[in-house]
C-alpha positions in Angstrom: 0.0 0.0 0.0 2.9 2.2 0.7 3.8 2.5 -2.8 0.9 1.8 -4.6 -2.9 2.5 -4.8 -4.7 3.4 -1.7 -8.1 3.3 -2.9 -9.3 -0.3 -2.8 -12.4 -1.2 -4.9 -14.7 -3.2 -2.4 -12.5 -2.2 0.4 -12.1 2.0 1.4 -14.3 3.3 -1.6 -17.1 2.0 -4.0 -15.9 1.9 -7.6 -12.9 3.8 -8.9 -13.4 6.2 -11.9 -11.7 8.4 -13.9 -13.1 12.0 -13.2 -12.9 14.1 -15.7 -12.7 17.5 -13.8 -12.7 17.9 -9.7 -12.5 21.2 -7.7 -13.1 22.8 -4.5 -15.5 24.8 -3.4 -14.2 26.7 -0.2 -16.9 27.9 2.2 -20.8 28.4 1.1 -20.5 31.3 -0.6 -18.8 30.0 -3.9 -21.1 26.7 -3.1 -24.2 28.2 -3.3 -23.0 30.1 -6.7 -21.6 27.3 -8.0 -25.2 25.0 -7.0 -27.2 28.1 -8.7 -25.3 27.9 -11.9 -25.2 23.8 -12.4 -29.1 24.1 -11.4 -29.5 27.1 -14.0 -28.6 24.6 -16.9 -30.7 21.3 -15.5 -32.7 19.9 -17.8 -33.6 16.4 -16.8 -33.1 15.6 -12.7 -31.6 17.3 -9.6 -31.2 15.3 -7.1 -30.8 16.9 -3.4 -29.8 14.9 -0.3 -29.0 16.4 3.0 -28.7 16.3 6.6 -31.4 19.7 6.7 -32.2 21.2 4.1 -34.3 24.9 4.5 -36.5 26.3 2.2 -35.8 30.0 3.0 -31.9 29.6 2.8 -30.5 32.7 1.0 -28.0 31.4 -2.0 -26.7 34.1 -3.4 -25.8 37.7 -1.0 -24.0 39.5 -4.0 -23.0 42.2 -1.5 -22.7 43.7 1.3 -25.0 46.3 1.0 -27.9 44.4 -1.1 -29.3 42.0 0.9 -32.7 42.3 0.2 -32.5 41.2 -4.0 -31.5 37.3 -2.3 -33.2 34.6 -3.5 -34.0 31.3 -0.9 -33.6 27.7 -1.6 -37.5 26.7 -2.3 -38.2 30.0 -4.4 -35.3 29.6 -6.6 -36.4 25.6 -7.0 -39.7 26.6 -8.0 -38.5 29.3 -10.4 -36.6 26.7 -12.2 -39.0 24.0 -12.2 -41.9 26.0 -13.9 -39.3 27.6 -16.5 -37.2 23.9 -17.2 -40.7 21.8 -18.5 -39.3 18.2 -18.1 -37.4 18.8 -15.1 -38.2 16.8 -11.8 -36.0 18.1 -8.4 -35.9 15.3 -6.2 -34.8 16.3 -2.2 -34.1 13.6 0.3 -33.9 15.1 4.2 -33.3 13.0 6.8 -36.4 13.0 9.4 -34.3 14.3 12.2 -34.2 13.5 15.5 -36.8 15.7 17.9 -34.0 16.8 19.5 -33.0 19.6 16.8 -36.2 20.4 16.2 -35.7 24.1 17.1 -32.7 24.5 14.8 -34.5 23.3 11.8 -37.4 25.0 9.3 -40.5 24.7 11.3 -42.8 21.9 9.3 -40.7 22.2 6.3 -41.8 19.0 4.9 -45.7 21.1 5.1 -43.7 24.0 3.3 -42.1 22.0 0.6 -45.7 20.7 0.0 -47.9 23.3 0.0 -45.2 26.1 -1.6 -43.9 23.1 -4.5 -44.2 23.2 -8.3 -45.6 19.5 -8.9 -42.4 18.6 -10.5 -40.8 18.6 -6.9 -39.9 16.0 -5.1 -40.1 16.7 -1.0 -39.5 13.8 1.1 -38.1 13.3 5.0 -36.2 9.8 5.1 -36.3 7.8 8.1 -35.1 4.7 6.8 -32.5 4.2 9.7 -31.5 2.7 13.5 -32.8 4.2 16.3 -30.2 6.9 17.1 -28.6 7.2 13.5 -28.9 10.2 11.2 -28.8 10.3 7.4 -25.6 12.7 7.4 -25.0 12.7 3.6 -24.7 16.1 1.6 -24.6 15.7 -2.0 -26.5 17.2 -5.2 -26.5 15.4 -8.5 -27.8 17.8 -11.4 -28.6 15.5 -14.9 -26.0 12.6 -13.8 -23.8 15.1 -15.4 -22.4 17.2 -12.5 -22.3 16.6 -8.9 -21.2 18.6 -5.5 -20.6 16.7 -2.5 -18.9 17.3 0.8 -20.1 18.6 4.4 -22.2 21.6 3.4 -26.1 21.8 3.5 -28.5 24.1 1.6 -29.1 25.0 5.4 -29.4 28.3 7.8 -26.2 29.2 9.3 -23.9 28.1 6.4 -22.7 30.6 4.7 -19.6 32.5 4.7 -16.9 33.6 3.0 -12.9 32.7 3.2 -12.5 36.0 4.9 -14.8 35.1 7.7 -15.4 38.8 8.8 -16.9 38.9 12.2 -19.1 41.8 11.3 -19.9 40.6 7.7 -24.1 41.5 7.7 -24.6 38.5 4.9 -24.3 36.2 8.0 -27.7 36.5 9.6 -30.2 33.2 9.4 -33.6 33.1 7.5 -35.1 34.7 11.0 -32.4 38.2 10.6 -30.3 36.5 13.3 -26.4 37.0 13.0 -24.4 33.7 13.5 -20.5 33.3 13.8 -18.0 32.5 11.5 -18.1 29.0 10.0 -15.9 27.0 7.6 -16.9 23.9 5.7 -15.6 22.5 2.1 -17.5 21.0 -0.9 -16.4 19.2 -3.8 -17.8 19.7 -7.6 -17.1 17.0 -10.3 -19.1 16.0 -13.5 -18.5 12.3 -15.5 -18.8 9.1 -13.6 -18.3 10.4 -10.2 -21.2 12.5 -10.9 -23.4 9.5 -12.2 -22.1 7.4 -9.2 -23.6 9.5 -6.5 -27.0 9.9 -9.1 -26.8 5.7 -8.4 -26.1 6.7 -4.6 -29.5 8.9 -4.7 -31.5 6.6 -6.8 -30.6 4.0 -3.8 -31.6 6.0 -0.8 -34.7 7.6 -2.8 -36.0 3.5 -3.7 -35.2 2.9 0.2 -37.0 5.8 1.9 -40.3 5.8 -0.6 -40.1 2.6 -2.4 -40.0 4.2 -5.6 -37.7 3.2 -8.6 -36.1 6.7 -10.3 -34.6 6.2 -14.1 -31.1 7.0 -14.3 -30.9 10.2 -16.5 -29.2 9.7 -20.0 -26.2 11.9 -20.4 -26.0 13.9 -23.5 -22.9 16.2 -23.4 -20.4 17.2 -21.8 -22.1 19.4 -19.0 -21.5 23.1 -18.4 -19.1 23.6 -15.9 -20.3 26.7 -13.1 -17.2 28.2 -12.1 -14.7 30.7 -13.6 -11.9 28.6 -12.7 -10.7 25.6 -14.8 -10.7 22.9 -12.7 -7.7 22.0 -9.9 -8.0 18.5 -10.8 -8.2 16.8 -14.5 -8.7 12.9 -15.1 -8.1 12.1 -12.1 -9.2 8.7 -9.9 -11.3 8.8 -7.7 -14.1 7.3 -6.0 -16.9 7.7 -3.5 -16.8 5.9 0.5 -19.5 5.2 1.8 -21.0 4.7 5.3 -24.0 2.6 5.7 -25.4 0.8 8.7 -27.2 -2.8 8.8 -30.7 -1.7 8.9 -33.6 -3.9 7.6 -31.8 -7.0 6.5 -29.2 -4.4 4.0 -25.4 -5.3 5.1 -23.8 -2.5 6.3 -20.8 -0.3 4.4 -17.6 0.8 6.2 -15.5 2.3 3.7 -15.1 5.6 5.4 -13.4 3.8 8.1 -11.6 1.7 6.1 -10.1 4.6 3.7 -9.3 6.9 7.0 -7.2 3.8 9.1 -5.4 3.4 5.2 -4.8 7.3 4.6 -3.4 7.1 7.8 -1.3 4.2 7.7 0.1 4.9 4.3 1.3 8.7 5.3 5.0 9.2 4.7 5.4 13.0 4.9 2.3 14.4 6.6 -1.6 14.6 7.1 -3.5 17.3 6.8 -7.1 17.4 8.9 -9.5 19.4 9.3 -12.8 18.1 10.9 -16.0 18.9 13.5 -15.6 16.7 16.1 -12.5 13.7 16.9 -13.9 11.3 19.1 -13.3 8.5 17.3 -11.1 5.6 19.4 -10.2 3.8 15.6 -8.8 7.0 14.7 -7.0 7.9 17.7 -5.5 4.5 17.7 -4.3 4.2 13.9 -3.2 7.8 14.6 -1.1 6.6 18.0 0.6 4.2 15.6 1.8 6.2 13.5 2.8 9.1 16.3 5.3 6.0 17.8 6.9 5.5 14.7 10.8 6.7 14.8 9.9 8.1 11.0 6.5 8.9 10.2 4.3 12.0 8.8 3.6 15.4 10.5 -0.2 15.2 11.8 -2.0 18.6 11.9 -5.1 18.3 13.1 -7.4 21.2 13.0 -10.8 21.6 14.6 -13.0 24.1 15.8 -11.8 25.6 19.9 -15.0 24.3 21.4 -18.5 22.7 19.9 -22.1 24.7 19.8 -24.6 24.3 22.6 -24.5 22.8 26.3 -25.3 19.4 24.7 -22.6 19.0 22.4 -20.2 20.7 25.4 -21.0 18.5 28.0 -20.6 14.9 25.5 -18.6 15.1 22.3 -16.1 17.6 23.8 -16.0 15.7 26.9 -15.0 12.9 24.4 -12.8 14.6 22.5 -10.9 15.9 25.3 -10.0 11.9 26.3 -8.6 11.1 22.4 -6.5 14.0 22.3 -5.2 13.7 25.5 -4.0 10.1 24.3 -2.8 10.9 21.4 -1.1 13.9 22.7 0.8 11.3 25.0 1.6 9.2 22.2 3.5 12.3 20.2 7.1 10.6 21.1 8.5 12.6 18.2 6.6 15.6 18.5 5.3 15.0 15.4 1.7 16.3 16.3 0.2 20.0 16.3 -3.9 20.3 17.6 -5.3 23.3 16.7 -8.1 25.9 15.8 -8.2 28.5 13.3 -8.2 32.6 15.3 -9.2 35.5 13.9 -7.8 37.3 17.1 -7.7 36.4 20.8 -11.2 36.9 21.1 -12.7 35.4 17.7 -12.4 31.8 16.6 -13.6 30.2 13.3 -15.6 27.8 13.5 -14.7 24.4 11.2 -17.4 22.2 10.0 -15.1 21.2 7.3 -14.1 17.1 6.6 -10.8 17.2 5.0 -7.8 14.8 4.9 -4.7 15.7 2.3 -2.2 12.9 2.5 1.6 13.8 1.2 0.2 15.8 -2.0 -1.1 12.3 -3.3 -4.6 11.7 -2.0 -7.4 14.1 -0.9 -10.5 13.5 0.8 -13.6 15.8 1.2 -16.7 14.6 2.4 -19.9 14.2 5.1 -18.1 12.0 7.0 -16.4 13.2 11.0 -13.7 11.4 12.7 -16.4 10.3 15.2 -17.3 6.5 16.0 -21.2 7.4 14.6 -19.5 8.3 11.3 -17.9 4.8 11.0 -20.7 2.6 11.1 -24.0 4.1 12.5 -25.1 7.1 10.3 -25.0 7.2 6.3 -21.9 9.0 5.1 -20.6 9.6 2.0 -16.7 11.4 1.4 -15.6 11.8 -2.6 -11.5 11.2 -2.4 -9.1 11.9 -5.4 -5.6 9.7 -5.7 -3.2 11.3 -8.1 -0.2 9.0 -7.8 2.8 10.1 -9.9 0.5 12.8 -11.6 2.6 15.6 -11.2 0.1 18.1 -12.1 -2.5 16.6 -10.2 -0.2 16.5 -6.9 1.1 20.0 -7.3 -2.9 20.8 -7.4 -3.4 18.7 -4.0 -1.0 21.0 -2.6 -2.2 24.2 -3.6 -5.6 22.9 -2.1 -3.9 22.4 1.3 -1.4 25.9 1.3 -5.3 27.4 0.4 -6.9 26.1 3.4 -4.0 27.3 6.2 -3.5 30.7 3.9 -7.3 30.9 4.8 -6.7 30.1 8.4 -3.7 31.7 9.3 -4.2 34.8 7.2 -1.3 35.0 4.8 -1.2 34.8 0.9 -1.3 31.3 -1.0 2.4 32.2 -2.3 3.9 32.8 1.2 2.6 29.4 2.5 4.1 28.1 -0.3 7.5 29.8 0.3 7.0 28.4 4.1 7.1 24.8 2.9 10.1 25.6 0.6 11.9 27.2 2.8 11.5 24.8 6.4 13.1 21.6 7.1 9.3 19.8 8.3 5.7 20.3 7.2 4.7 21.4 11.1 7.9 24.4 11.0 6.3 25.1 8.1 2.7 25.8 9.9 4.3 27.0 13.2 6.3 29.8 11.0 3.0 31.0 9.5 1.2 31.0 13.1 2.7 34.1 14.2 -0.2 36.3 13.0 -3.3 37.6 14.8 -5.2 34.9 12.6 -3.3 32.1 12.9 -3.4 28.5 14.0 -3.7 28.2 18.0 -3.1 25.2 20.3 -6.2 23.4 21.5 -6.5 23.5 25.0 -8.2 20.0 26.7 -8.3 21.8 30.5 -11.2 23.8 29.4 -14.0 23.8 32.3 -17.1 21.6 31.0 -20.4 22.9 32.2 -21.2 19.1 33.0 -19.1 16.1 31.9 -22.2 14.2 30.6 -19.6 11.3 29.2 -18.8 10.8 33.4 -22.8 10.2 33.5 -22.5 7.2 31.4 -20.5 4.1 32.1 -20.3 2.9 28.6 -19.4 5.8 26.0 -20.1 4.1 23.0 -24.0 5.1 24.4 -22.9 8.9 23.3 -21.1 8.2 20.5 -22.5 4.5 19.0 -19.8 3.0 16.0 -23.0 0.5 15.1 -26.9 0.6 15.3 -27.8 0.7 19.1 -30.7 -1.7 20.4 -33.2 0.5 22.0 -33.4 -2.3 25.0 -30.0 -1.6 25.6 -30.5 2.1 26.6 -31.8 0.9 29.2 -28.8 -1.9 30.2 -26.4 1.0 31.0 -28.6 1.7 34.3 -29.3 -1.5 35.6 -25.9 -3.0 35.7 -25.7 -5.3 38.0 -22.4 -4.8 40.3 -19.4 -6.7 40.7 -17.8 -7.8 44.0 -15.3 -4.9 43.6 -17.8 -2.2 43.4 -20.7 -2.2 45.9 -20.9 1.2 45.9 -21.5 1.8 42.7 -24.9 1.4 42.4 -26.0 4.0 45.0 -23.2 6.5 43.3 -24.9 6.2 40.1 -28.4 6.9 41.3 -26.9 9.6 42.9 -25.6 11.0 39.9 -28.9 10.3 37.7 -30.8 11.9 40.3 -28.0 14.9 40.7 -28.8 15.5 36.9 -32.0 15.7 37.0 -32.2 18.2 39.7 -30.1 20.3 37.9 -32.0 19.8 34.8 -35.1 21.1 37.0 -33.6 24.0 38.4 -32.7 24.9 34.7 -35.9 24.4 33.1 -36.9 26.6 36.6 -34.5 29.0 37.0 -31.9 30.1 34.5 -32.9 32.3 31.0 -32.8 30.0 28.4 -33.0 32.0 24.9 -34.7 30.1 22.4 -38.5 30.7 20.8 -40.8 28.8 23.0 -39.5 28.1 27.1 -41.2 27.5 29.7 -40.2 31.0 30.9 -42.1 32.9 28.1 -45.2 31.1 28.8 -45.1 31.0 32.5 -44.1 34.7 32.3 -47.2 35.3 30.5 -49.2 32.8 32.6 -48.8 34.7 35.2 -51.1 37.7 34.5 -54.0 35.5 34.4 -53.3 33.7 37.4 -55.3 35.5 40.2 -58.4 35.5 37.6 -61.5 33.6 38.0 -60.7 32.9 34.0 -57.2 31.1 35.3 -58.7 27.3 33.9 -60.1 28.9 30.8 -57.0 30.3 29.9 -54.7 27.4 30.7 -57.2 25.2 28.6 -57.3 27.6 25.8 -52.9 27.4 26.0 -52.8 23.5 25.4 -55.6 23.8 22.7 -53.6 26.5 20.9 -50.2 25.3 22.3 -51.0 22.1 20.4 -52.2 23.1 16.8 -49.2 25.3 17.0 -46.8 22.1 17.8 -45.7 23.3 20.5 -44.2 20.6 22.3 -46.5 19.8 24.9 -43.1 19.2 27.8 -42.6 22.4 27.4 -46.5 23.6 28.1 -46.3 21.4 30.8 -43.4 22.5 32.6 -44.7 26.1 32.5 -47.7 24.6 34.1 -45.9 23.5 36.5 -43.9 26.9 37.6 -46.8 28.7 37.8 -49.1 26.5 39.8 -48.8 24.8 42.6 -47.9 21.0 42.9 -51.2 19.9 42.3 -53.0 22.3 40.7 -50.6 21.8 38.3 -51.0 18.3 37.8 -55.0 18.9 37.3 -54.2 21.7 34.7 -51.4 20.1 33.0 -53.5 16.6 32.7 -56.8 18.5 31.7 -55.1 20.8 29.0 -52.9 17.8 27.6 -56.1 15.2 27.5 -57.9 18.2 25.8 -55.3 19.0 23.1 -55.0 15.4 22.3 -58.7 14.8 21.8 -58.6 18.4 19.4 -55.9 16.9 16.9 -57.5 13.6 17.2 -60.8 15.1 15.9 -58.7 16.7 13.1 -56.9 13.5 12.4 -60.4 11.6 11.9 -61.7 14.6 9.6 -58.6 15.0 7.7 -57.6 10.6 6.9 -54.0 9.1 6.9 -53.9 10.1 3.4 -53.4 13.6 4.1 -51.2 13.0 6.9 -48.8 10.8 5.3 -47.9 14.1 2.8 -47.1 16.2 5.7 -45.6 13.8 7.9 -43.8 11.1 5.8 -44.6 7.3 6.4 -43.6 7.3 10.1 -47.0 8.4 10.6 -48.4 5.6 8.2 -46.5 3.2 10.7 -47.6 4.8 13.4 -51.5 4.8 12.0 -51.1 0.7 11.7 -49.6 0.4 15.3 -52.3 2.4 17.3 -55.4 0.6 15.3 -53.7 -2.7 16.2 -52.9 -2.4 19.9 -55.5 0.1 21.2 -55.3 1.2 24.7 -51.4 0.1 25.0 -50.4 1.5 21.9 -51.3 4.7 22.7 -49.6 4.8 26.3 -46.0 3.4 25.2 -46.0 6.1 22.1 -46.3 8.3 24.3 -43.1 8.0 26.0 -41.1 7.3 22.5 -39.5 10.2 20.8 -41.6 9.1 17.6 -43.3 12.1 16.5 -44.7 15.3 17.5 -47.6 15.1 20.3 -50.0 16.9 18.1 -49.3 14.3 15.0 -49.5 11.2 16.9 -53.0 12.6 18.4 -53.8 13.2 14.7 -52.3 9.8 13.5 -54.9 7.9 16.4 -57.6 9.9 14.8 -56.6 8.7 11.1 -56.3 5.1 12.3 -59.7 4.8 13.5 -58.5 3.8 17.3 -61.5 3.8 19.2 -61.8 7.5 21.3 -62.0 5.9 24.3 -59.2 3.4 24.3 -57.4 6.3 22.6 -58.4 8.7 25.9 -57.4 6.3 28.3 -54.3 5.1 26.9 -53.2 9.3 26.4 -54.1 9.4 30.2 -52.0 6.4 31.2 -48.9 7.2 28.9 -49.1 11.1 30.1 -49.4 10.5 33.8 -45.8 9.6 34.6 -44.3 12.7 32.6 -47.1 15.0 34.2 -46.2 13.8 37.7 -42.4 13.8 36.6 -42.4 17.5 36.0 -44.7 19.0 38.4 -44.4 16.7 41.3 -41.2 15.0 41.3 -39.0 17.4 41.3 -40.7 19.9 43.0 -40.6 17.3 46.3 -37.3 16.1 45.5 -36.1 19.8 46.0 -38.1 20.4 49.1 -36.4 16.8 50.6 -33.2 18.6 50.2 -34.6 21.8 51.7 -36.8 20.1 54.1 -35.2 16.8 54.7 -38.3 15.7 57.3 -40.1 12.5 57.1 -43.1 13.2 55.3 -40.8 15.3 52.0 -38.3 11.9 52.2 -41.3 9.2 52.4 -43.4 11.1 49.4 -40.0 11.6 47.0 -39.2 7.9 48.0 -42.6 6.7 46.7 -42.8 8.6 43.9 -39.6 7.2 42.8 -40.9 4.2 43.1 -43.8 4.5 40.9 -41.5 6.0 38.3 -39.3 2.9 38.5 -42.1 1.0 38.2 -43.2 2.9 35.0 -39.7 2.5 33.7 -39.7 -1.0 34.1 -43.1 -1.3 32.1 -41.6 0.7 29.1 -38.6 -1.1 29.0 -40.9 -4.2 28.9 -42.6 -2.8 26.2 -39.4 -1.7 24.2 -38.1 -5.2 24.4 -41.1 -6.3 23.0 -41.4 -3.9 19.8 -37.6 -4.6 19.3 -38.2 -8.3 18.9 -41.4 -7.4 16.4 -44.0 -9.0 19.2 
């Protein structure tokens, strides 16, 4: 492998073609110009597939001071699809998890469908594990032309190489500024391009059972940027990531191509990526790190992740693999860094790049996490140029791009660096001198909460294969070995540590997003001295629900307002009340209808509650599986009886209404109060919950084995 091929048909990549013309596309910006001109000259098929995709994205912000004549994502499509007769747009989004459900269009798959042409194609893919995401981000136009890599036609994408902190293109579909952010895509045309239109085809037969014709190719397609192309007949191929899902085997080629990249470096490695929590990586990467002779390793990533969530796990993950590698670096052979644009501005890098000693390049979906290796769908587009001298010389003015970019110099002087030092890491260190520069990664940064400490087994966080739900479940009912009695009671008392805290957040501290608990207590509050008080809070849930607000979160402002019990009246009342609403609308309106909105989870979902009643009803309820207001509509569609559907809404709802507004209101007044009587009521309520957890678990078993 050393001295020959590194792609491997079967092996670290699909099929290996020669491509015609490769480039990249650095940051959004050219992107989105680059998507707008292939997509100007379709004729036949574009075919979208993408982690989120948003309607109201802006494409192109021609400058800085004309904003306002941008055109988004959905009216651009529907431009072209009434003025191309003949052309169908096909877009594949994966049905995300409810847990970024406030970072995403609101109902976009209701968007898509009522704001279409007919000719396009909207459709949310949930063909995948429990836990897994369909992470791809690729766009085929004709079979002739293709862009592929880690951007989405998203909010909060674009940007330009300059990354200007006060740049006023940066502001979201909503006027909100983000911060900087960095990402790479490909563009290619020939049989790369019709290799990812087979790639589509695939995942579009798997998530709607529907068979698309491959597209004929005609000629040679227009190619949409000024440039010529940085690469020219050069192999390549696409890896893929797939899991086993539903009988299909699964694909590790991502994996397999990172662990070879990395074992056949001789000069240096070049990374850039999101998140490194991956212990393969790490270890192929400590290999090489031992290694009297072996390649430089820079490794860049962003200083710290986005959001509490992401801060208290993946960085809490990430911290353990660097500090091993970090011990590993016998040779010093290793530089971790971020990209500054001064001492208080940071860029943040989305990108997934690997450049191998000027010989192989990789740019794709795919993060050096263990999720990306075997549990969500990936897919990476990598170039080999061998002894191609042109080719190579192109590799490297790829990678003396990306650090000019990062450590504000000029292509030429990073150029004259590498010239000019004795090692590719002099080379970066003598360019990192700047305000913008390359800075050390720190791993002693404070976590707000280590949630990986809160979970014996991290593979739980951070899965490399498809995750029985049952075995959620596993990870907190251990039972102990002789050696560790103790450990037991010091893991309920962590559980039950986190969830206090979780309650005094949802309580206590601002949290600024659209719909808290806060804002609706906050406004609760006028009414709630009025002899109108159960009106109101009844007229909330109704509203609260047709809206999709997510009924937790009407629920927990319930439960600020009110006292312990009247909140559990109100919050049962308005929840029972809401759910019979949408059901009436589900029986008016038929699955039919709800099938276009919602996909074919609800369809599932409709065939699931008409077979199990009473019990169907109460364990959806505590599964993430949908929206509270479309399962209510779904039990309406499915013709569930309205009183086994009322019943089973009561008993699935009880345990989170009591969970909310009693539990840990009493578990805080135990620790306030420690007496008898605040002990002896937390105690049993614990209990019951157990109980309840042991039910669900019961049940989750069961639906995993197809009972």
């Amino acid at each position: 492998m050393e001295h020959g091929n590194i792609l491997k048909e079967g092996r670290n990549c699909q099929r290996i073609e020669k491509t015609d013309r490769l480039s990249f596309l650095v940051d959004a910006d050219a992107y989105y110009k680059a998507f707008v001109d292939a997509v100007d000259q379709a004729q036949h098929a574009v075919y979208i597939s993408g982690w989120d995709i948003d309607s109201r994205v802006r494409l192109i912000r021609s400058s800085k001071d004309d904003s306002g004549q941008d055109i988004s994502l959905g009216h651009y499509l529907n431009q072209k699809a009434v003025a191309t007769p003949g052309l169908n747009i096909y877009i594949l989004c994966w049905d995300f998890s409810v847990i970024y459900a406030l970072e995403r269009e609101w109902l976009s798959s209701l968007k898509f469908e009522w704001n279409r042409h007919h000719r396009i194609h909207f459709f949310l893919d949930d063909e995948h594990p429990a836990g897994a995401s369909h992470h791809q981000k690729f766009v085929v136009v004709d079979d002739m032309l293709a862009f592929s890599g880690g951007i989405d036609l998203t909010k909060n994408r674009w940007d330009t190489p300059a990354h200007d902190p006060e740049d006023p293109r940066r502001i979201d579909p909503n006027g909100k500024a983000y911060s900087t952010f960095h990402d790479v895509q490909t563009v290619a045309d020939a049989h790369l391009a019709n290799d990812l239109g087979d790639l589509f085809r695939e995942r579009w037969f798997y998530a709607t059972g529907v068979q698309l014709d491959p597209v004929e190719r005609k000629t040679k397609p227009h190619w949409p940027l000024e440039a010529s192309p940085h690469l020219t007949n050069v192999q390549a191929a696409i890896a893929r990531t797939y899991p086993s899902y539903k009988g299909r085997q699964e694909v590790r080629e991502v994996e397999a191509l990172f662990l070879d990249i990395i074992q056949s470096a001789q000069n240096y490695l070049y990374i850039e990526n999101q998140y490194f929590t991956s212990s393969v990586i790490s270890d192929a990467l400590i290999e090489s790190l031992k290694m009297p002779q072996g390649p430089d390793i820079l490794l860049v990533l962003p200083e710290q992740s986005r959001g509490l969530l992401e801060k208290s796990t993946m960085e809490a993950l990430r911290a353990r693999e660097i500090k091993r590698i970090l011990e590993a670096d016998f040779h010093k052979r290793l530089w971790v860094v971020y990209p500054a644009l001064s001492k208080k501005e940071d860029v943040f890098v989305h990108a997934k790049v690997m450049i191998a000693d000027d010989r192989l390049v990789r740019v794709g979906s795919a993060n050096l996490t263990n999720r990306s290796m075997g549990l969500d769908t990936e897919c990476d587009v990598v170039a080999e140029a061998l002894d191609d001298v042109r080719n190579r010389d192109a590799i490297a003015a790829f990678r003396n791009r990306l650090i000019a970019e990062h450590t504000g110099h000029k292509t030429e002087e990073v150029s004259r660096a590498f010239s000019s030092e004795d090692s590719f890491l002099n080379a970066v260190r003598s360019l990192s001198h700047n305000e913008r520069s390359f800075k050390k990664i720190s791993i002693n940064n404070q976590l707000p909460v280590d949630g990986a400490k809160l979970v014996p087994d991290t593979s739980l966080l951070d899965p490399n294969r498809p995750v029985e739900l049952d075995r959620i479940f596993d990870h907190f009912v251990e039972k102990p070995d002789e050696n560790s009695k103790g450990r037991p009671l010091l893991r309920i008392l962590i559980i039950l540590g986190a969830l206090l805290a979780l309650a005094g957040a949802w309580r206590w501290t601002p949290l600024h997003q659209w719909m808290t608990p806060q804002k609706i207590a906050h406004m609760a509050e006028t009414f709630k001295e009025s002899a109108f008080t159960p009106v109101f809070v009844m007229a909330a849930y109704l509203v609260g629900g047709l809206a999709m607000v997510p009924v937790t979160v009407l629920i927990g402002a319930t439960a600020m307002v009110f006292p312990a019990a009247t909140a559990v009246v109100y919050a049962f009342s308005g929840s029972i009340l809401s759910a019979i609403l949408s059901y009436g609308i589900g029986a008016r309106l038929g699955s039919a209808p709800l099938h276009k909105i919602a996909g074919p989870k609800i369809e599932a979902l409709n065939k699931r509650l008409a077979r199990n009643g009473i019990l169907a009803v109460a364990v959806i309820r505590n599964l993430p599986l949908a929206p509270y207001t479309m399962v209510n509509m779904a039990a309406g569609a499915s013709k569930v009886k309205f009183r086994d559907y009322v019943l089973g809404t009561g008993i699935g709802m009880a345990p989170g209404i009591l969970a909310i507004t009693v539990f840990a209101d009493r578990l805080l007044q135990a620790i306030k109060d420690p007496n008898w009587l605040n002990i002896s009521v937390s105690g049993a309520l614990l209990s019951a919950f157990g109980v309840g957890f042991w039910w669900v678990r019961r049940r989750l078993r069961r639906r995993e084995k197809g009972e």
